[in-house]
C-alpha positions as CSV (number, residue, x, y, z in Angstrom):
1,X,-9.0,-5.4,44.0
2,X,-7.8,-2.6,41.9
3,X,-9.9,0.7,41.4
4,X,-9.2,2.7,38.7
5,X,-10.3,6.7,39.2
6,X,-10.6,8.5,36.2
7,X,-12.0,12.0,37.5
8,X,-12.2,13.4,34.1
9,X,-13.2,10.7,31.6
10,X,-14.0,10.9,27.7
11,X,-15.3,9.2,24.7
12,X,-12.3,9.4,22.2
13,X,-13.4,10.1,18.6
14,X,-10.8,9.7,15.8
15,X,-11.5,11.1,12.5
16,X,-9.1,9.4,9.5
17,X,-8.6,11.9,6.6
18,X,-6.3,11.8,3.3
19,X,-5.3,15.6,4.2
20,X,-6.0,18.4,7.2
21,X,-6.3,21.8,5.9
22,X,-7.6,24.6,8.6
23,X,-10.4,26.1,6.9
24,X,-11.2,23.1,4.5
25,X,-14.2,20.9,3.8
26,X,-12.7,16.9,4.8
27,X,-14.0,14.0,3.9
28,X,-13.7,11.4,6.7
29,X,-12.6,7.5,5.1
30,X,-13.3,6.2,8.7
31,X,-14.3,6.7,12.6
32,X,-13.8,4.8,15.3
33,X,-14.7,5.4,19.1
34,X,-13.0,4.0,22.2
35,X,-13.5,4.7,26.2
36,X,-10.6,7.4,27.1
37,X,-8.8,9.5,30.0
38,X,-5.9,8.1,31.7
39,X,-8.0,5.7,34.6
40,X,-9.4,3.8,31.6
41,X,-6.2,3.2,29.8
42,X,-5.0,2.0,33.4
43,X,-7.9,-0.4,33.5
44,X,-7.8,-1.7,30.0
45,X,-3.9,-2.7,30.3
46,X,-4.5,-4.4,33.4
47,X,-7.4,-6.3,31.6
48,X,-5.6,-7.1,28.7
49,X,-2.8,-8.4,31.7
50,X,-5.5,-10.9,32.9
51,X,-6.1,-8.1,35.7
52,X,-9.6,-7.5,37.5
53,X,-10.1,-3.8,37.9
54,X,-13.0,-1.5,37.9
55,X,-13.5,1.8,36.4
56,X,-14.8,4.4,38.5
57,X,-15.1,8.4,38.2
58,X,-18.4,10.3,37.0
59,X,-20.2,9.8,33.9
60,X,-23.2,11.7,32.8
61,X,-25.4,12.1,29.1
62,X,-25.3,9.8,26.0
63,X,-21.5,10.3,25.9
64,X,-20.8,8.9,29.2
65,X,-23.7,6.2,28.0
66,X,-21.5,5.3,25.4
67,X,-18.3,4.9,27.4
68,X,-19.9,2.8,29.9
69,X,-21.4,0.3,26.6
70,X,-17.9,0.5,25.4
71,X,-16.2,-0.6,29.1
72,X,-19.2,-3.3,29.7
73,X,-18.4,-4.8,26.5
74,X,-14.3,-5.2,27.1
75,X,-16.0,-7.1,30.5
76,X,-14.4,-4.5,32.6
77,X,-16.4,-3.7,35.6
78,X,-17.9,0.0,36.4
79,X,-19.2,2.1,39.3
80,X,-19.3,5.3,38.2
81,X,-20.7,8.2,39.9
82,X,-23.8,9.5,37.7
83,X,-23.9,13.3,36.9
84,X,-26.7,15.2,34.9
85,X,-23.7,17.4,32.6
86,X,-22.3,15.2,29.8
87,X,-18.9,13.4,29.7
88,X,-16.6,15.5,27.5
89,X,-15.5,14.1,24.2
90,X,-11.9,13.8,22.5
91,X,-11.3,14.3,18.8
92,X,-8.1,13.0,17.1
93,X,-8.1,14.2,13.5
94,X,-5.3,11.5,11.7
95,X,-3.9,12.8,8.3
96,X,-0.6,11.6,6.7
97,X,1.1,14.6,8.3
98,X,0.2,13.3,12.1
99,X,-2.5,13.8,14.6
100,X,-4.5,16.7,15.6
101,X,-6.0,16.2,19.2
102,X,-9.1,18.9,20.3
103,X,-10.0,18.1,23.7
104,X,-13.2,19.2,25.4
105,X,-13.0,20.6,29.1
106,X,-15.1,18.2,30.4
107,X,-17.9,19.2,33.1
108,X,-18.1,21.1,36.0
109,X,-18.4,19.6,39.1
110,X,-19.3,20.5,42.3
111,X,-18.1,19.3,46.1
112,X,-21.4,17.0,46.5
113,X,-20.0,14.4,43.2
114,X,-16.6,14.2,44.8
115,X,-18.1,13.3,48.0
116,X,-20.2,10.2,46.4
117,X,-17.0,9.1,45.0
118,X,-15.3,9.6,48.1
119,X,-17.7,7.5,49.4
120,X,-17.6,4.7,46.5
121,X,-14.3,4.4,46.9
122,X,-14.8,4.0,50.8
123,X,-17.0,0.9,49.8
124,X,-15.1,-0.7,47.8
125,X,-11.7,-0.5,49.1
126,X,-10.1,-2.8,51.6
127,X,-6.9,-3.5,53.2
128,X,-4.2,-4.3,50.7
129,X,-6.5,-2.8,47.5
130,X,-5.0,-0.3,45.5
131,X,-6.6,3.3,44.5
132,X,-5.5,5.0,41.3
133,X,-6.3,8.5,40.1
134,X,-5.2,8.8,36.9
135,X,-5.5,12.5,34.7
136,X,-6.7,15.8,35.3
137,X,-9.6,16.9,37.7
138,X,-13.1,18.1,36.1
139,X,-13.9,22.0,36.1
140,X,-15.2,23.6,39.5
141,X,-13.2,20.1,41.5
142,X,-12.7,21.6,45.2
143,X,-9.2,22.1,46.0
144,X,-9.4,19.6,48.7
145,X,-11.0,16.7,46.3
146,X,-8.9,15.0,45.6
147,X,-6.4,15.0,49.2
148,X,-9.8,13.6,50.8
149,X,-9.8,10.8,48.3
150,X,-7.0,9.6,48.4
151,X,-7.1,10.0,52.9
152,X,-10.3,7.7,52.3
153,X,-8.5,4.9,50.8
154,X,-5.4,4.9,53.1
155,X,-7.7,4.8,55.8
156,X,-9.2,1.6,54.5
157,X,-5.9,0.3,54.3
158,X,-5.7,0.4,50.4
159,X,-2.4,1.6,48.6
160,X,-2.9,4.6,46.7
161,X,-1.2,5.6,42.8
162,X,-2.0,9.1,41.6
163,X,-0.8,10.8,38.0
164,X,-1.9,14.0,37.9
165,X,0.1,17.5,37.8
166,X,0.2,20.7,38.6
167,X,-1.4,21.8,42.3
168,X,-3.0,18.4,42.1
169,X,0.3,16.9,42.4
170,X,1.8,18.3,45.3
171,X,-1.9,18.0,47.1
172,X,-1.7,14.3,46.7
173,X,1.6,14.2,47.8
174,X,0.6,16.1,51.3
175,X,-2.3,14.0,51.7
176,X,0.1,10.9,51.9
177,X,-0.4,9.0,48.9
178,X,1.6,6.1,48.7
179,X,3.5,6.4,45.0
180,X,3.1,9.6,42.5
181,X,3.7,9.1,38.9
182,X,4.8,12.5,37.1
183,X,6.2,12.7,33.7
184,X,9.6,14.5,34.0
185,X,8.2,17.5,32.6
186,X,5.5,17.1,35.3
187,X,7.4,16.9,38.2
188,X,9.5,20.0,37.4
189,X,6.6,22.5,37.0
190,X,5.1,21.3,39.9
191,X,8.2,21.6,42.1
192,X,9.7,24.0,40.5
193,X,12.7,21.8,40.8
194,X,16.1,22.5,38.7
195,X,16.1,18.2,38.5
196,X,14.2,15.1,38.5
197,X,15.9,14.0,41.8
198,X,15.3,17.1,43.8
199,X,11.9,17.3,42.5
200,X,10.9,14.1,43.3
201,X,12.7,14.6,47.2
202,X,10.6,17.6,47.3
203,X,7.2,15.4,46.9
204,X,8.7,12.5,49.4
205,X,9.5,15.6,52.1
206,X,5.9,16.8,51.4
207,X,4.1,13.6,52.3
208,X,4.4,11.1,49.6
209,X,6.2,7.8,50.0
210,X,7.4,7.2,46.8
211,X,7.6,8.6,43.2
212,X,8.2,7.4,39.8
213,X,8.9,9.5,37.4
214,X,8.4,8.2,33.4
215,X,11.4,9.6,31.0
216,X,10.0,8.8,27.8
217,X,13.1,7.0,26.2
218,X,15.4,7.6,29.3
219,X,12.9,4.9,31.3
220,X,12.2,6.1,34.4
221,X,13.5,6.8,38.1
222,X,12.1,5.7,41.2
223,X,13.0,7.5,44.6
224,X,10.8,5.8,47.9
225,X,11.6,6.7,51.6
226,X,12.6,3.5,53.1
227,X,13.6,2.9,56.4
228,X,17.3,4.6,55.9
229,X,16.4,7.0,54.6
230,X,15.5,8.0,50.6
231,X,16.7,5.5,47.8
232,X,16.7,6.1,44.0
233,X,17.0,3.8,41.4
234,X,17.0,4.3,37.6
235,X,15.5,1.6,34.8
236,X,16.7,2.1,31.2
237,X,15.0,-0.2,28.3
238,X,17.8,-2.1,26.3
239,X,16.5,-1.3,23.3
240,X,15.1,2.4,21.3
241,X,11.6,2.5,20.9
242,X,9.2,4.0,17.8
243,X,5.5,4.0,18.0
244,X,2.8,5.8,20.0
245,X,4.0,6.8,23.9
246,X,0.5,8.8,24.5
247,X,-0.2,5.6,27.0
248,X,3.1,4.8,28.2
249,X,2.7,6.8,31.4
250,X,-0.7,4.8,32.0
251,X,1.0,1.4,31.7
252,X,3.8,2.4,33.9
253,X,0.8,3.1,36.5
254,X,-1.2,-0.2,35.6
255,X,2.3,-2.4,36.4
256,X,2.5,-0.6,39.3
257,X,-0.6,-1.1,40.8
258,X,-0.5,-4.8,39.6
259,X,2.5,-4.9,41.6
260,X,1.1,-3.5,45.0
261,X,-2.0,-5.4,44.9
262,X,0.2,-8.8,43.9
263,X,2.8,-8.1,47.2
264,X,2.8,-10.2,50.0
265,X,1.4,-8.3,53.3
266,X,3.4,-6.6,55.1
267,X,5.8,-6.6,52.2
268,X,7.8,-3.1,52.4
269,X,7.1,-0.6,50.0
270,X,10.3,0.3,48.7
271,X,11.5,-3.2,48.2
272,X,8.2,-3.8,46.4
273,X,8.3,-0.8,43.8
274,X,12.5,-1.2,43.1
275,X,11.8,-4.9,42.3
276,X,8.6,-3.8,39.9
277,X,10.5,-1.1,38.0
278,X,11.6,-3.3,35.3
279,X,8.2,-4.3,34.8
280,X,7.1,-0.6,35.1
281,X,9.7,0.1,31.9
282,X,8.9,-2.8,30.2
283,X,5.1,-2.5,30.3
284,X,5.4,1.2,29.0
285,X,7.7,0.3,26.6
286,X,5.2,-2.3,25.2
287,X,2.6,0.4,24.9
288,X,4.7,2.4,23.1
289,X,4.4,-0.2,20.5
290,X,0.4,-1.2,20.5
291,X,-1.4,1.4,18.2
292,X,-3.5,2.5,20.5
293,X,-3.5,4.3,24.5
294,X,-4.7,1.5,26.8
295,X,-3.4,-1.5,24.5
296,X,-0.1,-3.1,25.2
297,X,2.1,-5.2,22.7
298,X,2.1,-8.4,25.0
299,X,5.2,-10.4,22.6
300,X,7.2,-7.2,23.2
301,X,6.2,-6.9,27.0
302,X,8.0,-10.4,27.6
303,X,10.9,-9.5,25.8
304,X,11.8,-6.3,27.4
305,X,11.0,-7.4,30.6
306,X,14.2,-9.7,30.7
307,X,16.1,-7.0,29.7
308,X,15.7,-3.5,30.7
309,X,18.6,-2.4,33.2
310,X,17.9,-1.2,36.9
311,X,20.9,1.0,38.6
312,X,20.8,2.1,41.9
313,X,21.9,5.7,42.1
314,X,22.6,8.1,44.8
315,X,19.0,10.0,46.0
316,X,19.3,14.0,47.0
């Protein structure tokens, strides 16, 4: 099974107007609301993919009421951890100009809600399942959260995918998760890195086995430790992309852990993620092009997949 962690989830409200003026009285011409944070987008490509995953993270109030209605009627199953503070909310104000996103913190949480996750996750997971934890971590989170998550789950034999940044990064890389999946802007500030390659050694020497980093247009590079030591290999699409990349980096993480929960046992790492990069590229690349974060454009997904290039290249 797949499990799909969204610490920090939302109900994504996007208001349609002719014109935003700070200041102003608008007139909304339409709303719509949709499930949101990164672990949902994850879930609902993977659905859309003919994928069984679950959603799990905490939920609490009529807002996290509303995103569970929302995943139960996509048929995507939940087991969220219940919380008495409500679910924070996104608003995406559209005008002709662009978008204007105002995101809520979310709650606070407090050591006890991690632990019943902790302990979800411990349930659920099995040998050869795969964890992801996908987006930032709720106010108040304990520093040590989200490392004893993702040591749960490779204790229950499951593979483990985290995107996250900043501290929450380099923690999951020390607690041994199994592939990281920074943004190249990302994996810089975290590091502190002068490039994507030392940056992403830096993560590998701390713990990590592999990382994939997304570079928007660029594709995105892959280093793994394998058993001669690191490898690196680069995956460029064939073609330039226009549309929406805000859940690009959430595909790339859905083909991977479609990918690691698809391998043969025993498989080895590295030779499963180099052979899934062009899937990885191809699958963001086809959310680029669905109008929406956690939609996919399936016609384009087959036709970059046979041709996005993968280049071995030479790891720090």
């Amino acid at each position: 099974m797949i499990l799909a962690v969204t610490p920090n989830p939302a109900l994504d409200l996007t208001y349609t107007v002719p014109a935003l003026e700070v200041g102003a009285v608008h007139r909304v011409q339409s709303v719509a609301e949709a499930p949101g944070g990164k672990g949902v987008n994850v879930a609902r490509v993977l659905t859309q993919l003919g994928e069984t995953v679950t959603c799990a993270g905490f939920l609490g109030g009529a807002t996290g009421r509303a995103v569970a209605d929302r995943l139960d009627a996509a048929g995507i199953a939940q087991a969220w951890i219940p919380i008495d503070a409500e679910t924070r909310r996104t608003v995406n104000v559209v005008d002709a100009a662009g978008a204007t996103l105002l995101n809520e913190p979310g709650p606070t949480l407090d050591a006890g809600a991690w632990e019943r996750l902790t302990g979800r996750a411990s349930e659920l997971l099995g040998a050869g399942d795969v964890l992801t934890v996908s987006g930032s971590l709720p106010p108040g989170s304990p520093d040590g959260a989200l490392p004893s998550l993702v040591r749960a789950a490779a204790a229950r034999e499951a593979l483990v995918v985290v995107d996250t940044s900043g501290p929450g990064l380099l923690a999951a890389a020390a607690a041994g998760a199994h592939v990281l999946k920074p943004n190249e802007d990302e994996l810089l500030r975290a590091t502190g890195a002068d490039d994507v390659l030392a940056g992403a050694a830096e993560l590998i020497d701390a713990g990590a086995a592999a990382v994939l980093v997304s570079q928007g247009s660029a594709g995105a590079l892959l280093v793994v430790r394998g058993p001669g030591g690191r490898r690196a290999c680069r995956c460029r699409p064939a073609e330039v992309l226009q549309g929406n990349p805000t859940g690009a980096g959430d595909a790339a993480v859905a083909a991977i852990a479609r990918a690691l929960s698809g391998a043969d046992a025993g498989a080895p790492l590295d030779v499963v993620l180099a052979r899934s990069l062009p899937d990885v590229v191809a699958l963001s690349g086809a959310a680029v092009l669905a109008p929406t974060a956690g939609a996919v454009d399936l016609d384009a997904y087959g036709r970059m997949t046979a041709t996005v290039r993968t280049e071995e290249i030479r790891a720090h």
